[in-house]
BARO-635685 format. One record per residue (C-alpha): x negated, y negated, z negated; residue number from 0. Coordinates in pm, whole numbers, plus 50000, padded with zeros to 5 digits. Example, Ala and Ser with C-alpha at 12.3 -4.5 7.8 and 13.67 -1.06 7.14 Angstrom:
+-------+-------+-------+-----+
!     x !     y !     z !  nr !
+-------+-------+-------+-----+
! 48770 ! 50450 ! 49220 !   0 !
! 48633 ! 50106 ! 49286 !   1 !
+-------+-------+-------+-----+
//
This chain:
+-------+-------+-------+-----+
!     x !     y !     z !  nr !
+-------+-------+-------+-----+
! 79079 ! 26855 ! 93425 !   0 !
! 78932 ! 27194 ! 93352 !   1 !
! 78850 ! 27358 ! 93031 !   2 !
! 78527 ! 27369 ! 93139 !   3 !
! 78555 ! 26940 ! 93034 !   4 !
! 78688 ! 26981 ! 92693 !   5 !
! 78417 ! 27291 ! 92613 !   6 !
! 78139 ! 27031 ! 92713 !   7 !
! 78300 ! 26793 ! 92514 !   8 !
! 78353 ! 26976 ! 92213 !   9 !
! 78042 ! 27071 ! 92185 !  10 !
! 77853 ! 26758 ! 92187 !  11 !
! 78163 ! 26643 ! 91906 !  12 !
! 78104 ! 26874 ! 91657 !  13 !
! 77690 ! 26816 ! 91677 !  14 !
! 77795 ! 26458 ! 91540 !  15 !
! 78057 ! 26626 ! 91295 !  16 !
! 77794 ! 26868 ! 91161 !  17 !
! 77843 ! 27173 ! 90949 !  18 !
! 77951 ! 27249 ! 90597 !  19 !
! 78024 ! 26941 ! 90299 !  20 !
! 78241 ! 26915 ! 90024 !  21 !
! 78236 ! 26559 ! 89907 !  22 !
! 78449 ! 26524 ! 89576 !  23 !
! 78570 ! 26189 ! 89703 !  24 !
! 78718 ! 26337 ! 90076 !  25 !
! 79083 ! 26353 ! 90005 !  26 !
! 79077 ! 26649 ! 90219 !  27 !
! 78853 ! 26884 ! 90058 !  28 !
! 78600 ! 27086 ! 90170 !  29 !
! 78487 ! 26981 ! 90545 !  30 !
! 78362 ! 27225 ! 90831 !  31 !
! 78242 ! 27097 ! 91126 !  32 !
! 78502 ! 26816 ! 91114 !  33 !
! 78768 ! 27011 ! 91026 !  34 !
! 78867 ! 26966 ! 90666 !  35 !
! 79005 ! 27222 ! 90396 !  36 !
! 79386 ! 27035 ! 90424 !  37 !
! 79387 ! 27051 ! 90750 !  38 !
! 79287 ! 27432 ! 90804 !  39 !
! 79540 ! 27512 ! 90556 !  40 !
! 79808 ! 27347 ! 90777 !  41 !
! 79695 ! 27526 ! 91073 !  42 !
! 79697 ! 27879 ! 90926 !  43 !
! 79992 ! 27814 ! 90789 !  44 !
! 80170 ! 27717 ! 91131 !  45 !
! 79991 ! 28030 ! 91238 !  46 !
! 80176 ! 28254 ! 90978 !  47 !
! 79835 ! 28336 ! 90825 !  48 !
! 79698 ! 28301 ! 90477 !  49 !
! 79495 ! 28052 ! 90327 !  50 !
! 79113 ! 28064 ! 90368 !  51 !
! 78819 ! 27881 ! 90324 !  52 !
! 78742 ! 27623 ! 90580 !  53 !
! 78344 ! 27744 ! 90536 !  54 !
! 78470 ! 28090 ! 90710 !  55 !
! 78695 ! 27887 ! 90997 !  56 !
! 78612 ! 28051 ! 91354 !  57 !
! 78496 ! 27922 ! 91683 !  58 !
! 78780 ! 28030 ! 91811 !  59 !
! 79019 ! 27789 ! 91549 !  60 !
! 78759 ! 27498 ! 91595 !  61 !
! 78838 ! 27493 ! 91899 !  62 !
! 79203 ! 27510 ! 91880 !  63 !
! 79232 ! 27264 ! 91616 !  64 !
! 79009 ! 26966 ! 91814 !  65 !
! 79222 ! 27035 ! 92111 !  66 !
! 79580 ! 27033 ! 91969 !  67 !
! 79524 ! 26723 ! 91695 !  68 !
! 79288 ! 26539 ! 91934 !  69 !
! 79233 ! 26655 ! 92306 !  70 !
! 79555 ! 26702 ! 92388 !  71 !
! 79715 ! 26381 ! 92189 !  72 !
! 79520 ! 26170 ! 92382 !  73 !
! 79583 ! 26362 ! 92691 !  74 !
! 79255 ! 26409 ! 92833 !  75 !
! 79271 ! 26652 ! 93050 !  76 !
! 79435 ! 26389 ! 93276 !  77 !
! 79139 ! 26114 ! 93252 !  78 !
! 78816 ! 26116 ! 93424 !  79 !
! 78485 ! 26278 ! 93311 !  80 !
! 78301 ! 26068 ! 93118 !  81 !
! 78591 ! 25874 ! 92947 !  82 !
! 78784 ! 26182 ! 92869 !  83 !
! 78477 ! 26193 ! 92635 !  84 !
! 78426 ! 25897 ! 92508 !  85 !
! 78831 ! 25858 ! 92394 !  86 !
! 78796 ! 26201 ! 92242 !  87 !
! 78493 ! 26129 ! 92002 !  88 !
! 78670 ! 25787 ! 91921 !  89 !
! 78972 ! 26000 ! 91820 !  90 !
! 78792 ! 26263 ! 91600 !  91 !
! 78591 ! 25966 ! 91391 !  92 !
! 78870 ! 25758 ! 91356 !  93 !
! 79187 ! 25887 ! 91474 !  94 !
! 79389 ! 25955 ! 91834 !  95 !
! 79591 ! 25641 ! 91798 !  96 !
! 79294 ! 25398 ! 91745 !  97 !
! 79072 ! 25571 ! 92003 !  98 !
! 79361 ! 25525 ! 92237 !  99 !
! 79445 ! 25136 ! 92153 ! 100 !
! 79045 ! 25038 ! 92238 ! 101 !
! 79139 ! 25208 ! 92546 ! 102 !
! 79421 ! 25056 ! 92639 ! 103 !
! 79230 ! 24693 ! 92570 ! 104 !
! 78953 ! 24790 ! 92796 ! 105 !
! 79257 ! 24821 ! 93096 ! 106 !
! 79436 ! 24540 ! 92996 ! 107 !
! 79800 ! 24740 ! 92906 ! 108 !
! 79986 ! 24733 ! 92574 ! 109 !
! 79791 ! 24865 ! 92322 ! 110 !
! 80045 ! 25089 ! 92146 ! 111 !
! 79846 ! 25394 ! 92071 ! 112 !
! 80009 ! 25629 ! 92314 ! 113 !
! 79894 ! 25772 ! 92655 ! 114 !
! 80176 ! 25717 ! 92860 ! 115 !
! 80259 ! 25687 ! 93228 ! 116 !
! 80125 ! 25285 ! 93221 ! 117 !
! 79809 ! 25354 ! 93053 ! 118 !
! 79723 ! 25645 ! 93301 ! 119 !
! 79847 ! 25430 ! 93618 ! 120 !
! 79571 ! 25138 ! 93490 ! 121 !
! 79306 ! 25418 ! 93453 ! 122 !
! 79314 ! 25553 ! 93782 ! 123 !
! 79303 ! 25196 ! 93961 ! 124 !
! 79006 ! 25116 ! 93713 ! 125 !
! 78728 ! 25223 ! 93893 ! 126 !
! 78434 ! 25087 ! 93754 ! 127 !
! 78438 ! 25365 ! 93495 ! 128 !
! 78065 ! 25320 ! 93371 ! 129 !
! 78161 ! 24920 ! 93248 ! 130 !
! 78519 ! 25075 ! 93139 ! 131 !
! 78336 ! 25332 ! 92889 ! 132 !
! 78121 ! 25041 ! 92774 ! 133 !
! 78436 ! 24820 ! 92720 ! 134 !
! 78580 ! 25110 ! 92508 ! 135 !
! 78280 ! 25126 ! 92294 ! 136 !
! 78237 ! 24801 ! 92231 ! 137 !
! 78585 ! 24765 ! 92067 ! 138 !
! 78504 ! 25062 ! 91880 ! 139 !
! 78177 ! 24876 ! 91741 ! 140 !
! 78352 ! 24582 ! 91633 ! 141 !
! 78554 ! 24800 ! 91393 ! 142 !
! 78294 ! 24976 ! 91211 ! 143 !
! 78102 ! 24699 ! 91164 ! 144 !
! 78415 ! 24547 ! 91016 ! 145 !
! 78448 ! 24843 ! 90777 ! 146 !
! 78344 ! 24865 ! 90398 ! 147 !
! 78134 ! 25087 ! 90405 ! 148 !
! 77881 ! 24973 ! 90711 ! 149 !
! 77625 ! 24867 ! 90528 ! 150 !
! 77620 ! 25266 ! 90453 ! 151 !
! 77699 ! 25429 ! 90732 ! 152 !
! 77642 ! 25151 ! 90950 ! 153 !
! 77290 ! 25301 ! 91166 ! 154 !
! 77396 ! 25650 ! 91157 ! 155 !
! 77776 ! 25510 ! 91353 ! 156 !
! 77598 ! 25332 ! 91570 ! 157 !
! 77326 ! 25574 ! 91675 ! 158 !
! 77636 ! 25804 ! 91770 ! 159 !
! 77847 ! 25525 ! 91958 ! 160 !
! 77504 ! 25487 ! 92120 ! 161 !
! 77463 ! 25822 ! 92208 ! 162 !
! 77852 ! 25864 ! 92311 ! 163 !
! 77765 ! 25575 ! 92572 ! 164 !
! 77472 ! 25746 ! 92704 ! 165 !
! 77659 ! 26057 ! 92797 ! 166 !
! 77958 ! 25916 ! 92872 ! 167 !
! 77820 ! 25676 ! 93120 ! 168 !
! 77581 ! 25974 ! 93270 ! 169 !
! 77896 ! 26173 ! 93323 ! 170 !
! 78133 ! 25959 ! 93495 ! 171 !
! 77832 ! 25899 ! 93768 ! 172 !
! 77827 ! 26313 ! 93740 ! 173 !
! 77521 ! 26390 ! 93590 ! 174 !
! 77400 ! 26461 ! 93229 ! 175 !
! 77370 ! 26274 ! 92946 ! 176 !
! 77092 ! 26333 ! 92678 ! 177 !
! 77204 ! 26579 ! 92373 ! 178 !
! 77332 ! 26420 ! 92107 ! 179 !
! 77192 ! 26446 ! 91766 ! 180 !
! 77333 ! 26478 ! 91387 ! 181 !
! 77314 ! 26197 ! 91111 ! 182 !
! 77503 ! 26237 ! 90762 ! 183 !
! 77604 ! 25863 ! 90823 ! 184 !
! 77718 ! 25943 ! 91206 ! 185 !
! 77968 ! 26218 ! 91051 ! 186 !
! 78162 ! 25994 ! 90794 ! 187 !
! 78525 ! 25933 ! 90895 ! 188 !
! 78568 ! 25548 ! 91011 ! 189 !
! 78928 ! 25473 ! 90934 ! 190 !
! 79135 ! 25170 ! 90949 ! 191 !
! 79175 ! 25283 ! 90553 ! 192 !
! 78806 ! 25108 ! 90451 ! 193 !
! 78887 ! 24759 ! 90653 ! 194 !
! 78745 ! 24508 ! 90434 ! 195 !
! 79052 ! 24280 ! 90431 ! 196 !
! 79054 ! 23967 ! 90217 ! 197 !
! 79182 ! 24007 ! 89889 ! 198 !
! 79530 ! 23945 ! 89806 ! 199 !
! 79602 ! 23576 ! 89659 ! 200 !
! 79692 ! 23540 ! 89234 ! 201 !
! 80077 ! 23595 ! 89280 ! 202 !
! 80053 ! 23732 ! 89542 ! 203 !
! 80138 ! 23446 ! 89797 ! 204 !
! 80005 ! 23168 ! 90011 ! 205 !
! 80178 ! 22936 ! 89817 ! 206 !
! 79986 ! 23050 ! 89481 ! 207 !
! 79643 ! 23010 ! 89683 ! 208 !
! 79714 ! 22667 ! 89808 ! 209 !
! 79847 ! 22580 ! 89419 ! 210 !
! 79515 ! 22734 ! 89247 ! 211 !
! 79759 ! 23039 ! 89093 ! 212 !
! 79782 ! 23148 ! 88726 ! 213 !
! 79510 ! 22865 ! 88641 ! 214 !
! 79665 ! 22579 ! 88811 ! 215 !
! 79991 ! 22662 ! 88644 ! 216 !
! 79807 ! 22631 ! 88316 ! 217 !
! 79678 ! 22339 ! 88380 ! 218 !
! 79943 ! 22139 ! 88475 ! 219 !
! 80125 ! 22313 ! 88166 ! 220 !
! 79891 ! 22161 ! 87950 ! 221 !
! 79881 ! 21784 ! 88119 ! 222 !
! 80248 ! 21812 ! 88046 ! 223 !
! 80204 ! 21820 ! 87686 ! 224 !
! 79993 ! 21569 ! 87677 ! 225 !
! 80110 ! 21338 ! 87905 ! 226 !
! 80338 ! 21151 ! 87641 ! 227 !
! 80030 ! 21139 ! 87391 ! 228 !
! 79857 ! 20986 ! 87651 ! 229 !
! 79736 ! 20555 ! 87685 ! 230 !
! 79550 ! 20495 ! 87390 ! 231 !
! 79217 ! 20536 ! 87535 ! 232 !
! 79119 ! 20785 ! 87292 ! 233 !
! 78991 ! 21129 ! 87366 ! 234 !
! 79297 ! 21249 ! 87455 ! 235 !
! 79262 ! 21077 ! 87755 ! 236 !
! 78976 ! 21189 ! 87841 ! 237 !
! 79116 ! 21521 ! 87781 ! 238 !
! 79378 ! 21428 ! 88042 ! 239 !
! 79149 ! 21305 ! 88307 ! 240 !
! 78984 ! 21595 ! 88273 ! 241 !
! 79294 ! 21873 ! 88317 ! 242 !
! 79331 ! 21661 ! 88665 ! 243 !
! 78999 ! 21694 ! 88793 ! 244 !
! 79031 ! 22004 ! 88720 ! 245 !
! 79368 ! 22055 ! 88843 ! 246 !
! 79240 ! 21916 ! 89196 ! 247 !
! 78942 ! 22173 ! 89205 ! 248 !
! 79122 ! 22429 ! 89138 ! 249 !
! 79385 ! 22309 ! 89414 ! 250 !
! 79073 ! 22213 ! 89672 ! 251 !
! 78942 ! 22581 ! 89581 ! 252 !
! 79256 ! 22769 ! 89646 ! 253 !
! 79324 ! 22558 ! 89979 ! 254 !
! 78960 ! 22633 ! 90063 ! 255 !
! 78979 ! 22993 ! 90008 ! 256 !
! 79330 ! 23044 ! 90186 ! 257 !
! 79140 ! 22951 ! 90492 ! 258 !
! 78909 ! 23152 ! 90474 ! 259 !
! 79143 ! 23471 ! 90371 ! 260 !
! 79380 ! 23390 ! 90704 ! 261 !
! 79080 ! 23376 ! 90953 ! 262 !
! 78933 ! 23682 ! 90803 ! 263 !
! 79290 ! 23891 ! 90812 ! 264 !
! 79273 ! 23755 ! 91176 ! 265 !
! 78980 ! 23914 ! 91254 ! 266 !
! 79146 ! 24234 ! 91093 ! 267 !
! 79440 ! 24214 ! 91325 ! 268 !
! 79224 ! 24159 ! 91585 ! 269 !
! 79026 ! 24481 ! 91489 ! 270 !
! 79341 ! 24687 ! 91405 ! 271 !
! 79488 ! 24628 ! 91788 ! 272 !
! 79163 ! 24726 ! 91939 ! 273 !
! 79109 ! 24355 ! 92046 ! 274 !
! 78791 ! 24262 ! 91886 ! 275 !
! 78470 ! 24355 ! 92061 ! 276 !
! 78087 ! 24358 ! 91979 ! 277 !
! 77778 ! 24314 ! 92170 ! 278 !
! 77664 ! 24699 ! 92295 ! 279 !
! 77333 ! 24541 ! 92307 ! 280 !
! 77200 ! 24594 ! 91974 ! 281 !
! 77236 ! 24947 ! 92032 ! 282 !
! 76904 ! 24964 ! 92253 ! 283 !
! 76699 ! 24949 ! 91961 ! 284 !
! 76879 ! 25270 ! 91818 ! 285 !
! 76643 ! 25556 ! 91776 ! 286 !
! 76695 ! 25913 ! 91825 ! 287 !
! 76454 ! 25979 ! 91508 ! 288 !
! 76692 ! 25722 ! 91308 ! 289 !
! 76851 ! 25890 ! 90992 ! 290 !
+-------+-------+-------+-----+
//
């Protein structure tokens, strides 16, 4: 593949990274057209050079930086135009390994994160690349909408996955694609880090779910002290009664919700391994005017 491939596609990258922010919250600092102040300090520093701000970075160490941490780790100057793109955004919004696993789904291979000889053997006997690209993107949909913070960022992602199909697609029949547009919400990071996973059980365990935890042990604490008091018909036994309806709520409740907490962790497995796919569908409504 020639440089000529990676130029094209760094370009239309770093119009969905934007420019300049410094977000107090971003663990890495100040950010620069995707590249963020930690990172830029690594890089100089493998360089031998000293530390500067990431607002002065070059062209010239943009470009060296998207195509040693992402082009190149996904190797894709050996896939085809078009999806050599679309992999390459994936990586740069939510890292090479990721980017590469929704691949890997859309060919049907093990979906370990690395571009090795098996992966690039089921690329080049997938020829349909146009229903490939869309295959990759839809995988990539299904985990930001299963991310925290969609309901933020949610239009401004999808507006760029909607643009990344457009050109993608238009390039891998050789012609192309529209230019692709900044959002603030199309340049936030979407890491497996903001998966909205279901929260971990009182104890800690399954077996403190199904049992109600902390409150179900306090409960049954207490109908043990007054179980001997208990058979006189007084208030105390309505007391009782009570502690076990109570006792069976809370049990019904923490069976209840340890359903629901092991189909939703599925669904997280299923997104983490690149296995989970939306509908690209609802993208058609996506605006280029959209914010």
């Amino acid at each position: 593949m020639s440089s000529e491939q990676f130029d094209e596609a760094l370009k239309r990258v770093l119009v969905h990274e934007g420019g300049y922010a410094d977000h107090p919250a971003d663990p890495g600092g100040a950010t620069m057209k995707g590249v963020t102040q930690r990172v830029y300090d690594g890089w100089r520093r493998r360089q031998g050079k000293a530390l500067a701000s990431v607002r002065h970075i070059t062209n010239a160490e943009v470009a060296a930086i998207y195509r040693f941490q992402y082009w190149d780790e996904i190797r894709a100057d050996a896939m085809p135009p078009g999806v050599d793109y679309v992999v390459f955004d994936g990586a740069v919004n939510s890292g090479p390994a990721q980017s590469v696993k929704w691949l890997q789904r859309a060919l049907g291979v093990a979906a370990d994160g690395q571009v090795g000889a098996a992966t690039l053997d089921a690329l080049d006997r997938h020829r349909d690349h146009d229903r490939l690209i869309a295959d990759i993107l839809s995988r990539r949909l299904a985990m930001l909408k299963a991310l925290r913070t969609w309901p933020h960022f949610g239009v401004g992602w999808s507006r760029r996955v909607a643009e990344v199909k457009r050109h993608g697609q238009a390039a891998a029949m050789g012609s192309v694609g529209p230019a692709p547009t900044w959002s603030k919400a199309g340049a936030q990071p979407a890491t497996l880090d903001d998966l909205a996973t279901a929260p971990a059980p009182i104890g800690g365990s399954a077996g403190a779910v199904a049992g109600g935890g902390s409150a179900a042990v306090l409960i049954d604490q207490a109908k043990d002290t007054l179980q001997p008091m208990v058979g006189s018909g007084g208030w105390l036994d309505t007391i009782f009664a009570g502690l076990v309806a109570a006792g069976v709520a809370v049990a019904i409740g923490g069976a209840v919700y340890g359903i629901w907490a092991s189909r939703r962790n599925r669904k997280v497995a299923a997104v983490v391994s690149g296995e989970a796919t939306a509908d690209l569908s609802e993208l058609r409504h996506i605006g280029r005017a959209v914010a």
